[in-house]
C-alpha positions in Angstrom: -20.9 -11.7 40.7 -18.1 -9.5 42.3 -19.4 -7.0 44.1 -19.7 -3.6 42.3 -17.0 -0.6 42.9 -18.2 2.3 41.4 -22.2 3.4 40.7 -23.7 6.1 38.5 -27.9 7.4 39.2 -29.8 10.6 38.0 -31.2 12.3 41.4 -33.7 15.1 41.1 -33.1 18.2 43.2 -35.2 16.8 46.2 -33.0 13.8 46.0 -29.5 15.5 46.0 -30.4 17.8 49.5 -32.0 14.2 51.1 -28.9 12.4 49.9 -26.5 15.4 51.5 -28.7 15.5 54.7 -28.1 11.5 55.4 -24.4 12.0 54.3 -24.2 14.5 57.1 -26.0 12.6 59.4 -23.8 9.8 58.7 -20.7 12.0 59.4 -18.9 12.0 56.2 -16.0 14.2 55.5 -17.0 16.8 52.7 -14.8 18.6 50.1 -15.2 20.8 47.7 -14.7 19.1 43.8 -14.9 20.7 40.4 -18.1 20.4 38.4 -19.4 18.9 42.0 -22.9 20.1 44.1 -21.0 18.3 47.0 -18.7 15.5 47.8 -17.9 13.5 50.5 -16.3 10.3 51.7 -15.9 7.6 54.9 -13.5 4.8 55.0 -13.5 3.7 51.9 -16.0 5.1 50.0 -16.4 8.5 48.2 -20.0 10.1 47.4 -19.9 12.3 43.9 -22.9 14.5 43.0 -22.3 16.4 39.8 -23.7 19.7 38.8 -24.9 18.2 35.1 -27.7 16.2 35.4 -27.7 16.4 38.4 -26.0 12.6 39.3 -24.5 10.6 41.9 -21.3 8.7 41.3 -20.6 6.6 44.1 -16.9 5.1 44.3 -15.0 2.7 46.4 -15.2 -1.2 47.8 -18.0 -0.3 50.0 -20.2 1.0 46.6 -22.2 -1.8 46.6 -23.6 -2.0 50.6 -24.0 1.7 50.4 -26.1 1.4 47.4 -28.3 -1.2 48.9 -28.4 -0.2 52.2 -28.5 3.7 52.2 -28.9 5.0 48.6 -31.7 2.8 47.1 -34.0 3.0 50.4 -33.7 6.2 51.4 -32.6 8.0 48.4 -34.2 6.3 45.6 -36.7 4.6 47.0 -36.4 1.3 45.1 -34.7 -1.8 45.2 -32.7 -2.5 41.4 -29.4 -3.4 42.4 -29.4 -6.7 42.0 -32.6 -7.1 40.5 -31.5 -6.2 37.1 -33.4 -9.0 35.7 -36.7 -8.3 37.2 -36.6 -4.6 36.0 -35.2 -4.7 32.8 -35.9 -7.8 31.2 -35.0 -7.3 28.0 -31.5 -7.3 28.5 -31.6 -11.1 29.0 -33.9 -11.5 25.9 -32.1 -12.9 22.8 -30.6 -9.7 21.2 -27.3 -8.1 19.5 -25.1 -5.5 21.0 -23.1 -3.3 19.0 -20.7 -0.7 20.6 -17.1 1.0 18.9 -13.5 2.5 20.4 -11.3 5.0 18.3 -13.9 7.2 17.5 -12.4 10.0 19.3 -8.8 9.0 19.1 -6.2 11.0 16.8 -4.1 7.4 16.6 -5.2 3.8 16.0 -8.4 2.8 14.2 -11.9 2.4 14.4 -12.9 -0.5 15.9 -16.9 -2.1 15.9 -17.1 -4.9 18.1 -21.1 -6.7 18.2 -21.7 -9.4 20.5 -25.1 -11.6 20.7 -26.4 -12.6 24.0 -29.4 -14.5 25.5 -30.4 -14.9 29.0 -27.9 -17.4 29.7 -24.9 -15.4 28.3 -26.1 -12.0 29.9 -26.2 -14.1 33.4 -22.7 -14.9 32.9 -21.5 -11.3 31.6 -23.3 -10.0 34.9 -21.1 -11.9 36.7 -17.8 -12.0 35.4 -18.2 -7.5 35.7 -18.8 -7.0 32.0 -19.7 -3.1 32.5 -19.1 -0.3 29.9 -15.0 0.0 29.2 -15.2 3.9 29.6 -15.5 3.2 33.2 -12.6 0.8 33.3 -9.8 2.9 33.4 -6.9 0.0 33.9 -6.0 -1.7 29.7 -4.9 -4.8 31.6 -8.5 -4.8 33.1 -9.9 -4.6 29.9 -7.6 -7.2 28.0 -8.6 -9.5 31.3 -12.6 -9.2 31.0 -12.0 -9.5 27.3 -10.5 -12.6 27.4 -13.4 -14.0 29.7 -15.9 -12.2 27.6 -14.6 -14.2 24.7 -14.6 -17.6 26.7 -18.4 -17.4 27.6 -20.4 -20.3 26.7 -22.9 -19.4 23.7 -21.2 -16.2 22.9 -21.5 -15.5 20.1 -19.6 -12.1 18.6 -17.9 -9.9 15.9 -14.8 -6.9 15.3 -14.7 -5.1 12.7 -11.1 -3.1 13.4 -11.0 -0.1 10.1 -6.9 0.8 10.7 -6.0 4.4 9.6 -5.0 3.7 5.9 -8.4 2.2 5.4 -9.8 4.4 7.7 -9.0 7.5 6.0 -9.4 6.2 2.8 -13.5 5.1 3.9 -13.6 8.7 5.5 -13.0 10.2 2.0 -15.8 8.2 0.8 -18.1 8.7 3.2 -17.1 12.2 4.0 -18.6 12.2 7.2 -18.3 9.9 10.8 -21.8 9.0 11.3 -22.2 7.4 8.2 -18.9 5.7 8.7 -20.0 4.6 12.3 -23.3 3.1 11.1 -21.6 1.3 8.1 -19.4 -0.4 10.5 -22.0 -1.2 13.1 -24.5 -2.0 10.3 -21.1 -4.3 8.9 -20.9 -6.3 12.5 -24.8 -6.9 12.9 -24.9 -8.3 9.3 -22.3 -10.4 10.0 -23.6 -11.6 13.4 -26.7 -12.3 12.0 -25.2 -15.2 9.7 -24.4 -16.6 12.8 -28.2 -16.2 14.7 -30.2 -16.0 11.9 -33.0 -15.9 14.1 -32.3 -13.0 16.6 -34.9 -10.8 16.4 -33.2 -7.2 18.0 -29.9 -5.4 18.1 -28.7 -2.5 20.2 -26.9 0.5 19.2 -25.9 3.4 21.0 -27.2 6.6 19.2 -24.4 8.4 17.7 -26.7 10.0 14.9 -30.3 10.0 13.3 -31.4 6.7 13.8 -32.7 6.7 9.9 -28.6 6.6 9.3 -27.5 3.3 11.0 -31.2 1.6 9.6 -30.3 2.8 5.9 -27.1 1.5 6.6 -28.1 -2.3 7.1 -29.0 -3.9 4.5 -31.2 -7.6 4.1 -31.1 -9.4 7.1 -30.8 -6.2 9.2 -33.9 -4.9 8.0 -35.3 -7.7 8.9 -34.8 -7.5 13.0 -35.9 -4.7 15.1 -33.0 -1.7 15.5 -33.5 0.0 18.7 -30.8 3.1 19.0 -31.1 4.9 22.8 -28.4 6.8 24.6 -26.3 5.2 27.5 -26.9 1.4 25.8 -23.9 0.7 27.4 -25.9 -0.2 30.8 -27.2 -3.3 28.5 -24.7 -6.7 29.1 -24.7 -7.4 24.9 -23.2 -3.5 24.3 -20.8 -3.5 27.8 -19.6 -6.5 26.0 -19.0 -5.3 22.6 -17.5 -1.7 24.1 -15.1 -4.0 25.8 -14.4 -6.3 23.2 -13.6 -3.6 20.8 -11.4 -1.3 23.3 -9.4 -4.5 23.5 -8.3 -4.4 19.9 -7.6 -0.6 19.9 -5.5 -0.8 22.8 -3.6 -3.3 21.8 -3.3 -2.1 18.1 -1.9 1.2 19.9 0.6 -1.0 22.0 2.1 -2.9 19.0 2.4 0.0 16.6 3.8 1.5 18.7 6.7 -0.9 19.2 6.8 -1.4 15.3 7.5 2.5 15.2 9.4 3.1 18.1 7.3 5.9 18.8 4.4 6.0 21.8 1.1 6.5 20.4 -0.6 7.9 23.4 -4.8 7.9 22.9 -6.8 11.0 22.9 -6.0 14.3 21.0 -3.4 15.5 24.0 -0.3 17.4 23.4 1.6 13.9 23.4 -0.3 13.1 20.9 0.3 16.5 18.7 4.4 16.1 19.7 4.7 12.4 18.8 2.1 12.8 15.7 4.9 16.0 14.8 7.6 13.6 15.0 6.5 11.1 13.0 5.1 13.4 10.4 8.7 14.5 10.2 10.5 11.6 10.0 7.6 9.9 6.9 5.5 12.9 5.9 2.1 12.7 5.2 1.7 9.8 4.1 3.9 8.1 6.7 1.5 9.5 9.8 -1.4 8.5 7.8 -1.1 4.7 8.1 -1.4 5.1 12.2 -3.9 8.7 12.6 -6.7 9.7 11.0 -6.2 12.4 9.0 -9.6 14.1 9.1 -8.9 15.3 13.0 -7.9 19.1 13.2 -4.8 17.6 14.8 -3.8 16.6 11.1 -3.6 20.6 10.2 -2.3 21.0 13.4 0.2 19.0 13.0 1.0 19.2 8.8 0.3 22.9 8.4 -2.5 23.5 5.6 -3.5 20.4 4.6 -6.9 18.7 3.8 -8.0 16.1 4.4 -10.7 15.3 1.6 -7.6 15.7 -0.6 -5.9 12.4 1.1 -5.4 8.9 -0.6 -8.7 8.8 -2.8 -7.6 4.7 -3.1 -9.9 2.4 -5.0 -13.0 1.5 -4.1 -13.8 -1.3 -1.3 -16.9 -3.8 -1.5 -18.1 -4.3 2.0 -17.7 -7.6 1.9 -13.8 -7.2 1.3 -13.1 -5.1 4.3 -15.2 -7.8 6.5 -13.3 -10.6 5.6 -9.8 -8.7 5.8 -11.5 -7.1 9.5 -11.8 -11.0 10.6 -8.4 -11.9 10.2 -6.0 -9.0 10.9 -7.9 -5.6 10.1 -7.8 -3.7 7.9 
């Protein structure tokens, strides 16, 4: 396993004045940071401890011995880097994880990604560095661990990718993002699950009421055990999946935005507003509709007084349609 470069852990108050007590003693160089009780670095290594929570984020090539040799023993006062395995074994039991990228993107789709895992496969994911992708800032970091991700032995996983023209045309029917979300992530478990019929669990972040990703899955989903928890992402099966599916929104991003000669940046930036302004020019409504979603404030924004819920009522789907079209080139 490479060692580790960057290292998030709640602290309690007693904690953050012990922690800034040895990092004087140990002569770091402190600074003042915004949102930051402290900060300090040495060599190369930089010490973070934020206001909210309050955490420590721990940063540079020397994360890992200062974790094991200074944090965890004097700080923390227990030994899990490491020994993920020992403390939290059921992120090498057979289970799904489901995790999605877009969400809060004016451009690009919504993309699902689930990936299965057993104690094997999480071994492996542990070692090639399959963490959570909002802490990988680098795409070409992300297209690399996605590429091993996908060449793991006994992997087994799943995208759903919902592009904008489908994207806004589900948003009309749904009419609101959780529901949207859990269809998707209830879409790649079902679909997983006629691969490993037999798994018994899947992991979900919680993006909503639980009781609206479990009404979303339907026969063989009911059938496992749903467990929805905040910061799922420290689970291998999720990392994976969040990876997996930042992968295919990046790179949708990158070659739409060849095919329209226009950058389409991520985020809701002012980029984003100028180039969505210049394309709504050039093709109207309609035209920035097949690469935004049009249910963002940005769309108003952008097209003056326009809604929304008023925007390409299409046809109905079957879920089972936008699966298979998801499989092969999105939808």
């Amino acid at each position: 396993m490479p060692p580790i470069t960057t290292y998030t852990k709640p602290l309690t108050a007693e904690q953050v004045t012990r922690l800034k007590s040895v990092l004087q003693e140990g002569c770091y160089t402190f600074e003042a940071k915004p949102y930051c009780l402290y900060a300090a670095s040495k060599n190369k290594l930089n010490v973070l401890v934020y206001e909210k929570g309050p955490k420590v984020l721990v940063q540079g090539k020397e994360t890992q011995e200062f974790v094991t040799n200074v944090l965890e023993p004097l700080i923390l006062g227990v030994a899990e880097l490491g020994y993920e395995e020992v403390h939290h074994p059921e992120m090498y039991e057979p289970h799904i994880g489901v995790d999605e990228s877009g969400k809060g993107d004016f451009f690009g789709p919504l993309v699902i990604a689930g990936v299965y895992v057993d104690a094997d496969v999480a071994r492996k994911l542990r070692d090639i560095g399959a963490v959570d992708s909002k802490k990988i800032s680098s795409d070409a970091k992300i297209s690399q661990l996605a590429a091993a991700i996908r060449a793991v032995p006994g992997l087994r996983w799943e995208v759903v990718q919902i592009n904008p023209t489908k994207y806004n045309e589900l948003y009309s029917k749904f009419g609101n993002l959780n529901r949207l979300l859990a269809w998707g992530h209830a879409t790649a478990i079902e679909s997983l699950l006629d691969k490993v019929p037999d798994c018994p669990r899947a992991l979900s972040d919680q993006f909503a009421n639980p009781a609206v990703l479990q009404k979303a899955l339907r026969t063989k989903g009911r059938q496992i055990e749903l467990v929805q928890r905040t910061k799922a992402e420290s689970d291998p099966a999720v990392a994976a999946a969040s990876i997996l599916a930042r992968d295919v929104f990046v790179k949708w991003l990158d070659q739409n935005s060849s095919r329209y000669e226009i950058d389409l940046p991520k985020g809701v930036s002012s980029v984003v507003k100028e180039n969505a302004r210049k394309i709504f020019d050039k093709a109207g409504v309609e035209g920035l509709g097949t690469v935004a979603k049009m249910h963002f404030k940005t769309s108003n924004e952008v097209c003056g007084n326009f809604n929304s819920t008023n925007f390409d009522h299409s046809a109905g789907f079957s879920s089972k349609e936008v699966l298979a079209e998801s499989k092969d080139k999105g939808i």
